[in-house]
C-alpha positions as CSV (number, residue, x, y, z in Angstrom):
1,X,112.4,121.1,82.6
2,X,114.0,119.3,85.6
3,X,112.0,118.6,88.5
4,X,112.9,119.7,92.2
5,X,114.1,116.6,94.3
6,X,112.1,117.3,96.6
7,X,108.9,117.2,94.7
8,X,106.8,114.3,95.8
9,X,106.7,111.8,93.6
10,X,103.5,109.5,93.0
11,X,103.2,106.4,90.3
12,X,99.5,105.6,89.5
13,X,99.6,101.6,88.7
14,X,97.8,100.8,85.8
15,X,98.5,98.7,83.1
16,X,99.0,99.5,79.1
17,X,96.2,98.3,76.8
18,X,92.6,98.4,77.8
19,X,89.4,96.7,75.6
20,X,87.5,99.8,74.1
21,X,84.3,98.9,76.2
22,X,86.6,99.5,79.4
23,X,88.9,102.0,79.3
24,X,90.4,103.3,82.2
25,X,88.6,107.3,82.3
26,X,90.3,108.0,85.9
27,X,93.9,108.0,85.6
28,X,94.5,111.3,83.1
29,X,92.4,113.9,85.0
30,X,93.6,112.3,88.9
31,X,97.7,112.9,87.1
32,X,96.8,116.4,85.7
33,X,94.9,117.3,89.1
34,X,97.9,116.1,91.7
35,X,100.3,118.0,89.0
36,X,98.2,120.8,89.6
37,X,98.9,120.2,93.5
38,X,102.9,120.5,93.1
39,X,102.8,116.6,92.7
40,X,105.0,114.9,90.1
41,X,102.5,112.5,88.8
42,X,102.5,110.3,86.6
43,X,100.8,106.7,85.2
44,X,103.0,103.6,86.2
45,X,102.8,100.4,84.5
46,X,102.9,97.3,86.7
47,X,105.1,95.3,84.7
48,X,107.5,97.6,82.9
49,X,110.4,96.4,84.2
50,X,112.4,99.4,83.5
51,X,110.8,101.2,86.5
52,X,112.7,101.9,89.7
53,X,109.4,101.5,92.1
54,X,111.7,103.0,94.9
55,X,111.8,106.5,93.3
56,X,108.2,106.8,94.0
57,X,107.0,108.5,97.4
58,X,104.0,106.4,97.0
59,X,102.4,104.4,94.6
60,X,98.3,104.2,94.0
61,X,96.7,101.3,92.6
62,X,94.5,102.4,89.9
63,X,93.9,100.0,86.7
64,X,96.1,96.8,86.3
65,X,93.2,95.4,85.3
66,X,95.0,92.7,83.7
67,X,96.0,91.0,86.6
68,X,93.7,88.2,86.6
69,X,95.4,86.7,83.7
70,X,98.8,86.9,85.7
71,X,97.7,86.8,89.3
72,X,101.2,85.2,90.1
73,X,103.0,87.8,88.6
74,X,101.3,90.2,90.0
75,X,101.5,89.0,93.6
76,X,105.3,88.7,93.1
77,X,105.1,92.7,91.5
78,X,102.7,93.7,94.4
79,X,105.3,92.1,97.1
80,X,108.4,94.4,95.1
81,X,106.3,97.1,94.9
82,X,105.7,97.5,98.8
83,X,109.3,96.1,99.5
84,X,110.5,99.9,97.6
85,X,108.0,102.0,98.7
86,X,104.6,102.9,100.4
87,X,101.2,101.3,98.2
88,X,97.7,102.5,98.3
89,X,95.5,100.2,99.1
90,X,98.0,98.4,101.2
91,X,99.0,95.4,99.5
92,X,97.9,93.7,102.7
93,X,94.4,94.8,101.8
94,X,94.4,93.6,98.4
95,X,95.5,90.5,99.2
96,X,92.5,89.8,101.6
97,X,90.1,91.8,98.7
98,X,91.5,89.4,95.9
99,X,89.4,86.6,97.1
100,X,85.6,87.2,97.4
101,X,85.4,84.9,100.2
102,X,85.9,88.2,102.1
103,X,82.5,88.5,101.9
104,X,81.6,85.8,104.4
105,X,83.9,87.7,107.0
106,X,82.6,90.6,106.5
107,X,78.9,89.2,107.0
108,X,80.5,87.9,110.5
109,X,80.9,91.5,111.3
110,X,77.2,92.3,110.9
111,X,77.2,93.2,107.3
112,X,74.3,92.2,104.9
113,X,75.4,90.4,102.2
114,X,73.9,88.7,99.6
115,X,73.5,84.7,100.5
116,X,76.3,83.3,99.1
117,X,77.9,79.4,99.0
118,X,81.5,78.7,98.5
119,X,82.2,75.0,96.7
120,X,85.1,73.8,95.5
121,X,84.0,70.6,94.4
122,X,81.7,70.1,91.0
123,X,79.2,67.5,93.4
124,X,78.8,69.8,96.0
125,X,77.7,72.5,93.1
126,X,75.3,69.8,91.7
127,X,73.3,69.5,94.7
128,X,73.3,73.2,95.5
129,X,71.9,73.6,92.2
130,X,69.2,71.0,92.7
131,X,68.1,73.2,95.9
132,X,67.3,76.1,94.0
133,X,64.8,73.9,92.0
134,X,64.0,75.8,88.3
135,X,64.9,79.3,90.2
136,X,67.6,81.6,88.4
137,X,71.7,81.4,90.5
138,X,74.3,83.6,89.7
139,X,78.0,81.5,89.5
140,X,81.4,82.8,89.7
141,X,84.7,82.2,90.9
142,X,85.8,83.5,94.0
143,X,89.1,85.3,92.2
144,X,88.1,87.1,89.6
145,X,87.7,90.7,88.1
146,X,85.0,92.4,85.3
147,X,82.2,89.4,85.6
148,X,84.7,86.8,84.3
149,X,83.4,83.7,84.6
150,X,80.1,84.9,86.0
151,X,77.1,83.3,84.9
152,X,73.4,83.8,85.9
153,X,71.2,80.8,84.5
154,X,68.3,78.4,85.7
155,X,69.8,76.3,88.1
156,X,68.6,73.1,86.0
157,X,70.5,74.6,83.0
158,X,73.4,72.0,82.2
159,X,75.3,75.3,81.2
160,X,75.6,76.2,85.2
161,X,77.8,73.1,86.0
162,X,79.8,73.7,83.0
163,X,81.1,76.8,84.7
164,X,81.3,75.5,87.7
165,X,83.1,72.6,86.4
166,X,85.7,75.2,84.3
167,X,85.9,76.8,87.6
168,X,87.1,74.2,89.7
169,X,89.1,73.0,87.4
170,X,90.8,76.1,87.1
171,X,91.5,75.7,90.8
172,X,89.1,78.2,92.1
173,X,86.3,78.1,94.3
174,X,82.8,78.2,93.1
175,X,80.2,81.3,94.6
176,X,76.5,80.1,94.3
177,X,74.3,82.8,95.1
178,X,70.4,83.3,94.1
179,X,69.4,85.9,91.6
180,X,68.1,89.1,93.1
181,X,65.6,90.3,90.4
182,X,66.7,94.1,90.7
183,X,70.1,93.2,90.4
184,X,69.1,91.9,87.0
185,X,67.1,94.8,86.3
186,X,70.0,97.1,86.6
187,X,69.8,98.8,89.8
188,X,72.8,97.9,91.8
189,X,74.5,101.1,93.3
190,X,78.1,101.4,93.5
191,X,78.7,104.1,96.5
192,X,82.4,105.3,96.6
193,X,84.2,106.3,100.0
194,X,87.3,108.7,99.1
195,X,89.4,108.2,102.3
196,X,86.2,108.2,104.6
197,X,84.2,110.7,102.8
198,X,80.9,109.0,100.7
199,X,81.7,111.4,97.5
200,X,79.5,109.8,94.9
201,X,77.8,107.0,93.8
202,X,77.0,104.8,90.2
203,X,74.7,103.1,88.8
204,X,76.1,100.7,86.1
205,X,73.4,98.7,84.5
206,X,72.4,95.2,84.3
207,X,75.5,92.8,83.0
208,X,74.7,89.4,83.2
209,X,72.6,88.0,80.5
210,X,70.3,85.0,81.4
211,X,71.5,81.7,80.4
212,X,75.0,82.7,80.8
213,X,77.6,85.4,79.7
214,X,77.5,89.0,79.3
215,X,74.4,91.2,78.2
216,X,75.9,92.6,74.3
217,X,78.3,89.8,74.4
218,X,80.9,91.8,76.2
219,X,81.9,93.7,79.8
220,X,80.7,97.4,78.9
221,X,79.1,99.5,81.8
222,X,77.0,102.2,81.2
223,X,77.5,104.6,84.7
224,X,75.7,107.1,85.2
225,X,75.5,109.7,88.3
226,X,72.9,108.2,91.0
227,X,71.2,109.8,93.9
228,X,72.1,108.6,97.5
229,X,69.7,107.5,100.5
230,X,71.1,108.0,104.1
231,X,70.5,104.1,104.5
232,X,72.9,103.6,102.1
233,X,75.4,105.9,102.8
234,X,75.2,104.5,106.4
235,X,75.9,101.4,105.2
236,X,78.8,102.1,103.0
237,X,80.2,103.4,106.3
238,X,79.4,100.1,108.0
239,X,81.1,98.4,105.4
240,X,84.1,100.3,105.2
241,X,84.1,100.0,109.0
242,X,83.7,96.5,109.1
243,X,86.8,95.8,106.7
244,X,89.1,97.7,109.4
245,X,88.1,95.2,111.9
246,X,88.2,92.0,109.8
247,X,91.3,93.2,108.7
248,X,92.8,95.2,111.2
249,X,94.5,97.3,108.5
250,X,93.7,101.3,108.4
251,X,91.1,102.7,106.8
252,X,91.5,102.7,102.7
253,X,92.1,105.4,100.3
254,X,89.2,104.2,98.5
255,X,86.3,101.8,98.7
256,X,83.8,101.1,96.1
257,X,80.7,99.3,97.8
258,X,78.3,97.5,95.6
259,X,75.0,97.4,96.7
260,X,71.4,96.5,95.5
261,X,68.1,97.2,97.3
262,X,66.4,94.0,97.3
263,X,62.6,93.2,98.1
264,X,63.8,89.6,99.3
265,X,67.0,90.4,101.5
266,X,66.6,94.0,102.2
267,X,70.1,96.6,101.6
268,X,73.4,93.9,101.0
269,X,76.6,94.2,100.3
270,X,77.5,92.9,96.2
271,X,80.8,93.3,96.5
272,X,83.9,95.9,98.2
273,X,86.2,96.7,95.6
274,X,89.2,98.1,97.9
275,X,91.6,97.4,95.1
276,X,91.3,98.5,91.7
277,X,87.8,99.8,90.9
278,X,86.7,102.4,88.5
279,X,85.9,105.8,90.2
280,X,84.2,106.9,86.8
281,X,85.7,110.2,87.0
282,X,84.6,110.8,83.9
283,X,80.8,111.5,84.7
284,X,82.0,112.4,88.5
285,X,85.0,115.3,87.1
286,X,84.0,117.1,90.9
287,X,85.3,114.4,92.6
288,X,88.5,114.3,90.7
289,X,90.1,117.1,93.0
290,X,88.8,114.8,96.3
291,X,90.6,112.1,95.1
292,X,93.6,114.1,95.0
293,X,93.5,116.0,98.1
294,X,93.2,112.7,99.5
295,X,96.3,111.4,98.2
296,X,98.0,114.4,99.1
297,X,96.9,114.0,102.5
298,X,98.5,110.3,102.6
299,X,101.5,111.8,101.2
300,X,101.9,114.7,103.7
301,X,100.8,111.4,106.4
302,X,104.0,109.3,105.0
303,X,106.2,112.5,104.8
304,X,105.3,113.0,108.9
305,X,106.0,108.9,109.8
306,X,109.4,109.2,107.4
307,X,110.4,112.4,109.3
């Protein structure tokens, strides 16, 4: 059946093999649901090189969750990709996201966050380490994607400065940051913003295992459909809020802001994912038809600028 020209057309970027314990449950029902909208949908491989990326009206970042293996390539797809047509999140955006040293910016515009160090020397690690005694520090790079790299350990454990070590010598930059015991205990939030509206929000479980690497052996999150407070959903606003004036960029299509509840530090920030996170339509299917109504909108939005 041919397809009217003047059909919108919108590429969802992902990429085209997934590990079991992360497969990507968003992508199938968001197509089907902007089809159902007079869209012409459809997935989008980052690097299939047979793809004219200015046929797309616009193109939504969804899964390429293998870009941390080929963060160069990437970059030089992302730089194509908005040089043909418009890309949700900007690339702009996910250039500042890529790099969790956002975080620190983002505390400078009144947002709790979690205490966090950036080293990028191994000696500098090995005395933050001695600070924190025999207490428990979560280490990661500040590039990275799915707890890679991310260890939580005793900060006298010779195992910590190994990955700090295999960090830095990777090039990267080192995040110390103290464990917050209900972090560990599984109850960080992640609290979704669908182009300003708080739609949902997930817990995911515990991860990290103690004394380094992943609880199981492997990244597999177990989300499940979690309640909101009205401090929190304030504070996903905040967040969101304070990324348009670090950034000066509009307000995203999506945000995923991690958060945990902490007896030490009170609400903080983990982590906003403005780039490629999992919206778990799979146990949220009621915000499927948000999401797309929401890229409509930015479509009907682009149509107005083009015309």
């Amino acid at each position: 059946m041919s397809i009217d020209p003047s059909t919108p057309r919108v590429g969802i970027v992902v990429t085209d093999s997934y590990p079991l314990e992360d497969l990507d449950h968003d992508t199938a029902p968001l197509v089907d649901a902007l089809r159902a909208r007079g869209v012409d949908a459809r997935a989008a491989v980052w690097h299939d090189e047979s793809l004219d990326w200015a046929r797309f009206d616009l193109l939504v970042l969804r899964s390429p969750w293998d870009y941390p293996e080929r963060v160069e390539e990437f970059m030089a797809w992302l730089e194509r990709a908005e040089a043909a047509t418009r890309v949700l999140n900007e690339p702009a955006l996910v250039r500042w996201n890529l790099d969790k040293r956002y975080l620190a910016q983002l505390e400078r515009e009144g947002v709790a966050v979690v205490p966090t160090t950036y080293r990028t020397v191994v000696d500098d690690v090995a005395a933050e380490l001695r600070a924190f005694a025999d207490a428990h520090v979560v280490l990661k790079p500040a590039v990275s994607a799915g707890a890679r790299d991310t260890g939580l350990f005793r900060a006298d454990d010779p195992a910590a400065l190994e990955l700090a070590a295999r960090i830095v010598d990777a090039g990267g930059t080192v995040m110390v940051q103290p464990e917050i015991p209900e972090l560990s205990a599984g109850r960080e939030k992640a609290l979704y913003v669908i182009d300003g509206e708080l739609t949902h929000a997930i817990a995911k479980g515990a991860l990290l295992a103690p004394g380094g690497g992943l609880l199981g052996g492997t990244y597999e999150e177990h989300p499940e459909l979690v309640a909101v407070t009205d401090d929190e959903e304030a504070f996903a606003h905040a967040v969101v809020a304070a990324v348009g004036r670090a950034t000066g960029l509009e307000a995203p299509l999506y945000a995923r802001v991690d958060v945990v509840d902490s007896a030490a530090y009170g609400l903080v920030l983990l982590e906003a994912e403005l780039f490629e996170p999992a919206l778990n339509l799979h146990v949220a299917p009621h915000v499927t038809h948000l999401v797309a109504a929401a890229v409509a909108r930015r479509l009907e939005v682009a149509a107005t600028r083009v015309g």
